[in-house]
N, C-alpha and C positions, 0 to 999 in steps of 0.2 A: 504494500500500500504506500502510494507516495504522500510527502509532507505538502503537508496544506503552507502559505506564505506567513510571514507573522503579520498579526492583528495591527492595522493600523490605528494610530493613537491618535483618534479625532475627540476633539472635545467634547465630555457630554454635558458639562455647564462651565457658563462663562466668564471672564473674570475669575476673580482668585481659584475658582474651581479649575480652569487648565490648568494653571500653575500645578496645583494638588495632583490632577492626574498626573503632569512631566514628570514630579518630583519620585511619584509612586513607580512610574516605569522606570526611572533610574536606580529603582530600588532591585531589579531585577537581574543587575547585572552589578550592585555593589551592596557589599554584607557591612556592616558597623553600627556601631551608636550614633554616627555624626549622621544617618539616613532616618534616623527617628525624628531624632531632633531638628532635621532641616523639615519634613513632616510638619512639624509642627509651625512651623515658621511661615511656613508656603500660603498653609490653609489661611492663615491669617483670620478674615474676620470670622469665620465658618468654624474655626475649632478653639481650642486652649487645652495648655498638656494639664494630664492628672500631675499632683506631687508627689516625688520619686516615682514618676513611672514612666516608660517609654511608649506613651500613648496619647492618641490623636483622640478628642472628644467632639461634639456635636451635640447641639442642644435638641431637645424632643422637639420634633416635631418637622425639623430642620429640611433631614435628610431622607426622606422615605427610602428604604432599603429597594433595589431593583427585584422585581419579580421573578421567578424563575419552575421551570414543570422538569426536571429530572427521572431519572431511574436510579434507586439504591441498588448495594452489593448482593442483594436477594432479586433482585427483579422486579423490584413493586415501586411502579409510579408514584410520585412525592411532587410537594410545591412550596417554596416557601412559605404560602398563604397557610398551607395545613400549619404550622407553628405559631398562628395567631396564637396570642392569649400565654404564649410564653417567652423568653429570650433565646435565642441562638446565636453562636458564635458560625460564622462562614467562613470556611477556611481553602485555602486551596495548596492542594499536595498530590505528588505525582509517586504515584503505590510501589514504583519503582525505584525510586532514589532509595539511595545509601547515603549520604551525607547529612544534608541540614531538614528536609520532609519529616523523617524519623526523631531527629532532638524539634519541631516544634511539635509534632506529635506526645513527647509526652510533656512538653510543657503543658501542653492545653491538657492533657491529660489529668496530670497532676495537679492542675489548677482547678479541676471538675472536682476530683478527690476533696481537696482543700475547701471548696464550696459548699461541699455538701450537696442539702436539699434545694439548696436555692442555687444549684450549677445552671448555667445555659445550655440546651440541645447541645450538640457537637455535627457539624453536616462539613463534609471532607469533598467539594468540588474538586473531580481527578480536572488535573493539569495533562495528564496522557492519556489519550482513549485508546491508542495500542495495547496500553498494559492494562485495561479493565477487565481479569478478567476474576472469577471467585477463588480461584485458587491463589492467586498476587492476594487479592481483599483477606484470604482466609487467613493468610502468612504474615502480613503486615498484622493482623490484629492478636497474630501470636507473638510475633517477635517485636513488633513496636508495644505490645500491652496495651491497649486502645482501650480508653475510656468505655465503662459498659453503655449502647446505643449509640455509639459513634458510628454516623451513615455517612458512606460514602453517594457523593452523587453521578453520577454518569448520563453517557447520550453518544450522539454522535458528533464528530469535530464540529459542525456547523454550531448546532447548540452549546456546545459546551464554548465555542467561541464566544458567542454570543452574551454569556453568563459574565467570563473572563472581562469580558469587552466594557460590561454595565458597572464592572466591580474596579472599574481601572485595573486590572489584573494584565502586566508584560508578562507574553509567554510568548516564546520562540523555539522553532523546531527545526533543528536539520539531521536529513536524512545520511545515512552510511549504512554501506550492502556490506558484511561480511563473511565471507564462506557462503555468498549466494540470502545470507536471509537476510533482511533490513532492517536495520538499526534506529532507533531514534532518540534525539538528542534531546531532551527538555531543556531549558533556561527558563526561568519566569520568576516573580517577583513571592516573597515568602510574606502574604498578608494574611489575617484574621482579624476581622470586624465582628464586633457584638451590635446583635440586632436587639431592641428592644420589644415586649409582651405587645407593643402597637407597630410595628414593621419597621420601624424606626433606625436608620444606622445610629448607632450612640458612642463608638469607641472603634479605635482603628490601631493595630500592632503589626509593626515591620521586624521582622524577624532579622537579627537576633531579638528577642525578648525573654526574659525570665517568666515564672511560675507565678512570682510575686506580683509581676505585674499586669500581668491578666488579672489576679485576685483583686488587687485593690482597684484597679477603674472599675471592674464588675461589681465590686461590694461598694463603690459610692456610685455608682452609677445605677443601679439599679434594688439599691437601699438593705441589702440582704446582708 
């Protein structure tokens, strides 16, 4: 199967909102604290960081979260809208990686742990729809230890573009044949946003982030 092009990074709001988007898409190809923090900077009138925490905020009401109709790791149709009436963190990770997908996996993990009853859903939009497939999903949630009810989302590139696209989400792909099978390369940007119980984007983490600070925007952000 060949690689689809990378997503182009058109604006989907304007004024300080591009800025927000460029900054995120640069997050896709550099890892640090100084991409949090510039995060926070960009967004300008639209956010302000939590205290000690590597996190982008957004007042209620602000930011309506982008809509989205998936397939989880089981096969069963899902929509953002089904999470009305609770919080969900959206995350995007590629079931294949070895590297940084796996430690923010169990940040958010363990930050669910640490939350307790008042945890957010956990929904894992795949960054690779090559590797979708139950046996990757069944492996990851062995050997990454995946929070219990951590759904993964899936589709087809088109859709899942599309999701990526609303989320300001950089993902780029290139292709490499080896020994005849095809290979494919992820890059993309390591975010999780917490939506709030009204659909609400309320908090945005550029990965690196800690445990910790997932916990605390979630626990003043959503009063638990």
């Amino acid at each position: 199967m060949s690689a689809n092009p990378p997503i182009a990074a058109e604006p989907r709001r304007p004024g300080a909102a591009h800025r927000f988007r460029w900054a995120i898409w640069v997050g896709a190809a550099l890892v640090g604290v100084a991409i949090a923090v510039a995060i926070a900077l960009v967004a300008g009138r639209s956010s302000s960081p939590v205290a000690a925490s590597r996190a982008t905020t957004f007042a209620a009401g602000e930011r309506p979260a982008p809509a989205f109709s998936l397939v989880d790791q089981h096969g069963t149709p899902f929509s953002l809208a089904s999470y009305h009436g609770r919080p969900v963190i959206v995350t995007f990770i590629d079931p294949l990686c070895r590297d940084f997908c796996p430690r923010e996996a169990s940040v958010l993990t363990e930050a669910a742990a640490k939350l307790g009853a008042q945890a957010p859903a956990i929904v894992s939009v795949s960054v690779n729809p090559w590797a979708d497939t139950r046996a990757n999903f069944a492996a990851d949630a062995v050997h990454w230890q995946l929070a219990p009810g951590w759904r993964w989302g899936t589709g087809r590139y088109g859709t899942l573009a599309g999701v990526w696209k609303s989320y300001d989400v950089g993902v780029t792909v290139t292709k490499k044949t080896i020994a005849g099978i095809p290979v494919h390369r992820i890059v993309h940007t390591g975010a999780a946003y917490l939506i709030d119980a009204n659909g609400d984007e309320r908090a945005l983490w550029l990965y690196p982030f800690t445990t910790d600070d997932v916990v605390s925007a979630s626990r003043q952000i959503l009063g638990s």
